[in-house]
DOVODO-581156 format. One line per field, with one value per residue (C-alpha): residue number from 1; residue in three letters; chain; x, y, z. Coordinates in steps of 0.5 Angstrom, whole numbers, plus 2048, in hexadecimal, padded with zeros to 3 digits. Layout:
// DOVODO-581156
num = c(NUM ...)
residu = c(ALA ...)
chaine = c(A ...)
xx = c(X ...)
yy = c(Y ...)
zz = c(Z ...)
This chain:
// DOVODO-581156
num = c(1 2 3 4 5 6 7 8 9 10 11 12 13 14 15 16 17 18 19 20 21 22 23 24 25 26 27 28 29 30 31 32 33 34 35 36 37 38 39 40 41 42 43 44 45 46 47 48 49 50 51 52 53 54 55 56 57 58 59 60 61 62 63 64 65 66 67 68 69 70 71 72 73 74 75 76 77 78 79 80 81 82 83 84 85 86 87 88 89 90 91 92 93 94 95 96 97 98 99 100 101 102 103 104 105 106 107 108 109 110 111 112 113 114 115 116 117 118 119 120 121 122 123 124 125 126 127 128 129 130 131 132 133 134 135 136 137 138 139 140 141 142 143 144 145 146 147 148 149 150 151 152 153 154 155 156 157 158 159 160 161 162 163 164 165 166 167 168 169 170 171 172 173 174 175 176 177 178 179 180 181 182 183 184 185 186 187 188 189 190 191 192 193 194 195 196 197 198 199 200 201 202 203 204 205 206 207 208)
residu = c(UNK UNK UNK UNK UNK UNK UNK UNK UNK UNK UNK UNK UNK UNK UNK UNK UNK UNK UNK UNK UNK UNK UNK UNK UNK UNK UNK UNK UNK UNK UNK UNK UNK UNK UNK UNK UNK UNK UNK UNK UNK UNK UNK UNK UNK UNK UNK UNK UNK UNK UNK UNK UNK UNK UNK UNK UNK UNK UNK UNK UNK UNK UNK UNK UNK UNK UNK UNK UNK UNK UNK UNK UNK UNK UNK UNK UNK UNK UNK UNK UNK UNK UNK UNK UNK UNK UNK UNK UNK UNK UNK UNK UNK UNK UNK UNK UNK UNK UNK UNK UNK UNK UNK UNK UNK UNK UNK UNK UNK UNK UNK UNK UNK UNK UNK UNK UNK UNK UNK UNK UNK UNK UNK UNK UNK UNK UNK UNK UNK UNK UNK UNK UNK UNK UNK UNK UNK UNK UNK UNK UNK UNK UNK UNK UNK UNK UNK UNK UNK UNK UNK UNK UNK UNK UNK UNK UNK UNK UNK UNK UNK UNK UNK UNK UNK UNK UNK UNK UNK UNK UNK UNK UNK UNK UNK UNK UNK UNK UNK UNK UNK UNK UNK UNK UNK UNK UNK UNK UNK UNK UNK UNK UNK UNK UNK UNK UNK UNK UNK UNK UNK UNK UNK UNK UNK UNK UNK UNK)
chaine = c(A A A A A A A A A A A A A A A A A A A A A A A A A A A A A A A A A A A A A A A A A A A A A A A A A A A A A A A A A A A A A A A A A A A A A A A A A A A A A A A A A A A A A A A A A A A A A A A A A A A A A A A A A A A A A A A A A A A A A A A A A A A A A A A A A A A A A A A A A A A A A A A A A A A A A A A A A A A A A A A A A A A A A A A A A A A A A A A A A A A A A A A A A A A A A A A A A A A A A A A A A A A A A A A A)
xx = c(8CB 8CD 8CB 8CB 8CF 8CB 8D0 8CE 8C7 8C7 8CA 8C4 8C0 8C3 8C3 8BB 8BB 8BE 8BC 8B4 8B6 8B9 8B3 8AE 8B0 8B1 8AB 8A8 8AB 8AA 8A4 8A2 8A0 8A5 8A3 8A8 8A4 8A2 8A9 8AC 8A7 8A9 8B0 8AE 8AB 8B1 8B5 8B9 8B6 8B7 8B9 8BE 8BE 8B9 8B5 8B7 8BE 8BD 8B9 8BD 8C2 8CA 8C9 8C2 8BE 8BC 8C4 8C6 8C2 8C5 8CB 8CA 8C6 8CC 8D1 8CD 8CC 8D3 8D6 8D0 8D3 8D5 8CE 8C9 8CD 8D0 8CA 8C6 8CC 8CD 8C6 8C8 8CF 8CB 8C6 8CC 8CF 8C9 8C7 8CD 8CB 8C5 8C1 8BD 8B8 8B9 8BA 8B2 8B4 8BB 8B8 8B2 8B8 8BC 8B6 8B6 8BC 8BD 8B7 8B9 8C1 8C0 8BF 8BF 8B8 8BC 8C0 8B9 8B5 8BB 8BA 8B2 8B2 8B7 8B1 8AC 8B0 8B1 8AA 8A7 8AC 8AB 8A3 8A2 8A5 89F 89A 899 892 893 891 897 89C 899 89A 8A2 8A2 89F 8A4 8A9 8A7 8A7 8AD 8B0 8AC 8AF 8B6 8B9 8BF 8BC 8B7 8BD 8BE 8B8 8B6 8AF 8AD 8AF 8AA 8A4 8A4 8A4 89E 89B 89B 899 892 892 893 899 89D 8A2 8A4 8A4 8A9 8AD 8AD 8B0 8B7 8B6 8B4 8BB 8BE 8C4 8C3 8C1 8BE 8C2)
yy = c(85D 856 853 858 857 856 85C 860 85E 85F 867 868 866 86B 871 86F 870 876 87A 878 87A 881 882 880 883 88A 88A 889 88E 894 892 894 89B 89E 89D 89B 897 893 892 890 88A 887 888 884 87F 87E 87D 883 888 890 892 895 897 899 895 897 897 88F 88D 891 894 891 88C 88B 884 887 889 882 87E 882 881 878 879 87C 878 871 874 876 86F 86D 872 86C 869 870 874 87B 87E 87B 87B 883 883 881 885 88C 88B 88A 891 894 892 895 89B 899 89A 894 898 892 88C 889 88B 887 881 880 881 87C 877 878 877 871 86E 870 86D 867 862 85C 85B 858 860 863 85F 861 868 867 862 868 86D 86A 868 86F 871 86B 86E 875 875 870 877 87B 877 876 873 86B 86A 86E 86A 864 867 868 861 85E 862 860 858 85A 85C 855 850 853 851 84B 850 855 851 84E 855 856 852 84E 84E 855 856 851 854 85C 859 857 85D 861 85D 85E 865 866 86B 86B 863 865 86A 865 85F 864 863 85C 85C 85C 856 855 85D 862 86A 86F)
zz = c(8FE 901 908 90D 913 91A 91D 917 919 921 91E 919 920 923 91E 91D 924 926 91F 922 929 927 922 928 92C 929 927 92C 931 92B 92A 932 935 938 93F 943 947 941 93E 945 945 93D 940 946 942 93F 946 945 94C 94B 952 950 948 944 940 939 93B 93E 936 931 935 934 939 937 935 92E 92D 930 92C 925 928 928 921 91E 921 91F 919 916 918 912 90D 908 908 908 905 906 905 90A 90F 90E 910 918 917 915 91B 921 91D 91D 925 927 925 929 921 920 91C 916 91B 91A 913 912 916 911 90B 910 910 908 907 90B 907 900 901 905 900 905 908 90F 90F 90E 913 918 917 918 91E 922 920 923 929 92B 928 92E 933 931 930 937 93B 938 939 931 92F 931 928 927 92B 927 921 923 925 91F 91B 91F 91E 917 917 91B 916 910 912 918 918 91B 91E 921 925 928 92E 92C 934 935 92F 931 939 936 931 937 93B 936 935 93C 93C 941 93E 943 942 93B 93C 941 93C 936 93A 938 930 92E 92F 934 934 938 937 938)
């Protein structure tokens, strides 16, 4: 494989990204008693508010966050098909057939197989690190909202530097001030100025 292009790159970000997302966030919620009042403060957490629709229906529903998440994975995903193969993109592809359905027995298993994958056929060391730094920037973001241990939120930054110092193209692509000030509240123990400074890590892009 040659050069991956810094389009290519900022796609393999996303789809690391949105894979970890969905994974995150599905086993998370699933993992929950089902209480309500439980489920409807994770929903909060993740900005979305109940009032109106049931929690389940906000998470996994059609227009829920995890199904959401899915959708942009495999959107990033089939545009990188000549770089991951088709085995790995069918990962994503089967994954938004299945969640349409509402079936995501198999989504943990096929974002793991995902992962996997990515890292077996990518053979340039900036394409890997892209995928990576896009993991670790969810993981921050989403282990910041539930409070996660402060050594785990250092252990995602530390991977996601790893990531960054492995290549100048992907290295490129993050924002070094946005990963020094998030480095500075984690230390500091301001979870909520972690989840804010994750918007910037991505250089030029914002979370959505």
């Amino acid at each position: 494989m040659g050069i991956v292009s810094i389009s290519d790159l900022d796609k393999l970000f996303w789809a690391g990204r949105y894979c970890e997302r969905a994974l995150s966030l599905y086993e998370r919620f699933t993992s929950l008693p089902r209480n309500g009042g439980v489920r409807r403060d994770f929903a909060r957490n993740l900005g979305v508010m109940c009032d109106i629709v049931l929690p389940e229906e906000a998470i996994l529903g059609r227009n829920g966050a995890v199904f959401a998440a899915v959708s942009s994975w495999r959107d990033n995903a089939v545009e990188l098909r000549h770089i991951l193969g088709t085995r790995a993109v069918m990962q994503a592809e089967e994954c938004v057939e299945e969640a349409e359905s509402g079936l995501y027995e198999l989504l943990a298993v096929r974002c793991y197989a995902f992962f996997g994958m990515a890292g077996d056929r990518l053979l340039d060391a900036a394409a890997r690190a892209s995928v990576e730094a896009g993991r670790m920037c969810e993981k921050l973001d989403v282990m910041s909202r539930f409070g996660e241990d402060i050594s785990v939120l250092m252990d995602a930054l530390e991977r996601l530097k790893e990531a960054m110092g492995e290549s100048g193209a992907v290295k490129r692509l993050m924002s070094e001030c946005a990963v020094k000030a998030t480095e500075g509240e984690i230390k500091a123990g301001n979870l909520v100025a972690v989840q804010a400074a994750t918007s910037h890590l991505r250089a030029d892009e914002f979370y959505s």
